[in-house]
Steps between C-alpha positions, in 0.01 A plus 500: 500500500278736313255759730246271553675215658712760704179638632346143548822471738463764665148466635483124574873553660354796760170243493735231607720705744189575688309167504793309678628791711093490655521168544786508714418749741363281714766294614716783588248637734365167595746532886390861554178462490434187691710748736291731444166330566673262758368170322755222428669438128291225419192650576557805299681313169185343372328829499696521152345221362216653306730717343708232364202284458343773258815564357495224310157340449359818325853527309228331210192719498747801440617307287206488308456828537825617358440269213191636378525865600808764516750367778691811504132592709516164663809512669450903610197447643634174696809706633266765591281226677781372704608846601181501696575186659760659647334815645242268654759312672641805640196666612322198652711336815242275538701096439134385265477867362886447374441124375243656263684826398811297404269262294405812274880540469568135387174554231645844370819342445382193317451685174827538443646179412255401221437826321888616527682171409253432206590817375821493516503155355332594185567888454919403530729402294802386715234329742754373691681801586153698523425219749845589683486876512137474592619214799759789629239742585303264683810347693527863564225507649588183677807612622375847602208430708712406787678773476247748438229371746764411788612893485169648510385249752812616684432868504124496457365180627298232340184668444691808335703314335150340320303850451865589260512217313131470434486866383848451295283212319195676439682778327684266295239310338333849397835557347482180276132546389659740251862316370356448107622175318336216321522110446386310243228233681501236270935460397839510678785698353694222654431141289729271699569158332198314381316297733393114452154545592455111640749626738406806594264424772712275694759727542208753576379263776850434675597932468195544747612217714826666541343879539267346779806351701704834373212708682512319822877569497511841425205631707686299822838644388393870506285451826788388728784622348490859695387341844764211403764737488447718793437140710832348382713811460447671847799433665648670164294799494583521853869554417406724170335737764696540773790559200302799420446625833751758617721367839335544800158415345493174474090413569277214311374466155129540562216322337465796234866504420525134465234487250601761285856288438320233458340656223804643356655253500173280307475793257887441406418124446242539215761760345696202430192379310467828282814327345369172445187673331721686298699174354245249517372755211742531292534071525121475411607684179772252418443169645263189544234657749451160633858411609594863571182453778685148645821671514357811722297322709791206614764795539241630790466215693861482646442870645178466622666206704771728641264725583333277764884337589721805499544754723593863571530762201491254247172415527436818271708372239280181504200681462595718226669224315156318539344818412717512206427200350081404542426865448752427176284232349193714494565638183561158371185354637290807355605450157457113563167631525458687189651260321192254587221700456328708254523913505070546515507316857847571598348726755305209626790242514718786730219497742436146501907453569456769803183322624716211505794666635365783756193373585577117621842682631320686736445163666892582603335732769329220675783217434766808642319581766427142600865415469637771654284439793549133546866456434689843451567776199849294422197239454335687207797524281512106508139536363605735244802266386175231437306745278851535291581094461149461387503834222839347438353112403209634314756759245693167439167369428431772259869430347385141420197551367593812236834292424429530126331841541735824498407781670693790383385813425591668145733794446349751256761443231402109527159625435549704223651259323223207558270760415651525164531152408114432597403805257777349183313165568184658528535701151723209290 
């Protein structure tokens, strides 16, 4: 990579660290504060669903935004936004003052999926692995939000823990106002094959199909998955403890301490996926997007069905496996995406995938919280293993309909030498 794509990477990677790591706050402090403020789980969940809401439906106006102005400025000024989301939160106890502070989160966060992905989708060449490297951060992110938030919440407390990370992200987005790079608006360093325009739009169509039911998957996933753990892995954490305490001392694992393993123990899960982001990048470089997406998504199912069946320490394995493999195809779907639509509005067609993808899949908050209330949080993952079957129809879908249409992205020496035949035709 020459200095300007390293430097593209650089800022939409810290851009993408931060937008997921925000966004999963939440759910790690979701038991200590209905603790806290002595209101029951399902009262206090939906008070995250403007954030999520936002998240995604304004995922297109940035989008806009970044397409006809500098999105280096776009997605600073959004990272500074949902810094301040955060400080709200922290300062203002209040459960309608938080629903509204953690909605200015969700719209400071929403800027970074279409400006940052349309840049790196036109400003790399290796798209695919700039698409994996880029997907590392932000499972980074993913993967230490748990952590991160469940030890400050531990030795600070929930509202501390907010007042840290809000400040952290206000500093950082005045930090990437000044990273300097450009991208070309209009081309992509990264052709791809050529694309049969009659069938471009159907395979458009289904893609968003299968982001919308991907959205409502992931946004459930990430919701539970800490609460999940430390619901289904108590009697374990139990025995982790008390393993730790010295003899003579044997006591309980309080609320606080059962939480923070819980989160642990999430955070190690979506390590798992850093790997899958990592190799489902270096695959969108080499293979078929379109079958490389089937294969990812059926290897996922299996796990996310063991998750809900199994029992004991393995669960984490199942969840980091499952981790592994839909945070894997991400890449995949993201060039998918580039490979359908043209560089002037790729900006646009990232936020209209997001809308699609975060904003109907913060209808997961309701559907969790109705589920979990009527039938159980084993319940959910059941509802979760719907979403899948359904993404998993529509990429077979996708298979059948672009069955005469590659989708394969073109190395640069593959390039070169098209390059030169079109310019020996062009002067013979």
């Amino acid at each position: 990579m020459d200095p300007n794509e390293r430097n593209i990477l650089i800022f939409t990677s810290f851009g993408h660290f931060f937008t997921h790591f925000y966004m999963l706050v939440f759910p790690v402090l979701l038991l200590p504060i209905t603790r806290s403020l002595d209101m029951p789980l399902e009262v206090i969940l939906p008070k995250s669903f403007l954030m999520y809401l936002l998240y995604g439906l304004l995922a297109i106006p940035w989008g806009f935004l970044s397409d006809h102005f500098n999105p280096r400025l776009i997605m600073g000024f959004g990272t500074i936004l949902a810094g301040c989301g955060f400080l709200f939160s922290g300062l203002l106890r209040d459960p309608a003052f938080l629903s509204l502070s953690l909605a200015l989160v969700g719209i400071g966060c929403a800027a970074y999926h279409p400006s940052g992905l349309s840049m790196i989708s036109k400003g790399v060449k290796s798209r695919g692995k700039g698409m994996g490297l880029n997907g590392i951060f932000g499972n980074l992110g993913i993967a230490s939000a748990p952590f991160a938030a469940g030890v400050l919440n531990y030795a600070f407390g929930w509202q501390a823990t907010l007042l840290i990370l809000g400040a952290a992200g206000v500093g950082t987005g005045f930090v990437c106002l000044i990273v300097p790079f450009s991208v070309d608006r209009d081309t992509d360093k990264q052709r791809g094959s050529e694309m049969k325009k009659g069938n471009v739009l159907k395979l458009f169509i289904v893609l968003c199909a299968i982001v919308t039911a991907s959205g409502l998957l992931y946004r459930g996933f990430t919701l539970i998955l800490p609460s999940y753990l430390e619901i289904r892995l108590s009697t374990a954490f139990e025995g982790v403890y008390a393993a730790l305490r010295r003899a003579g001392e044997t006591g309980m694992l309080s609320s606080e301490q059962g939480s923070l393993f819980a989160a642990v123990v999430a955070g190690s899960a979506y390590l798992i996926g850093m790997l899958g982001q990592a190799i489902g990048g270096k695959m969108a470089d080499k293979f078929d997007l379109k079958r490389t997406y089937l294969l990812f998504s059926i290897l996922a199912l299996p796990f996310l069905l063991l998750l809900r069946f199994g029992s004991g320490f393995a669960l984490i394995v199942y969840a980091g496996m499952f981790a592994f493999f839909t945070l894997g195809l991400q890449p995949v779907e993201n060039s998918i995406y580039a490979m359908l639509t043209p560089p002037r509005w790729r900006s646009v067609a990232y936020g209209t995938k997001f809308t699609l993808s975060f904003g109907v899949g913060s209808l997961s908050v309701f559907l969790v919280s109705k589920v979990q209330d009527g039938w159980g949080i084993a319940a959910v993952v059941l509802l979760l293993t719907g979403y899948l079957s359904v993404m998993i129809l529509l990429i077979l879908l996708l298979n059948y309909l672009g069955r005469n249409q590659e989708l394969r992205h073109v190395t640069a020496a593959k390039a070169e030498e098209v390059l030169c035949r079109k310019k020996r035709k062009s002067s013979g």
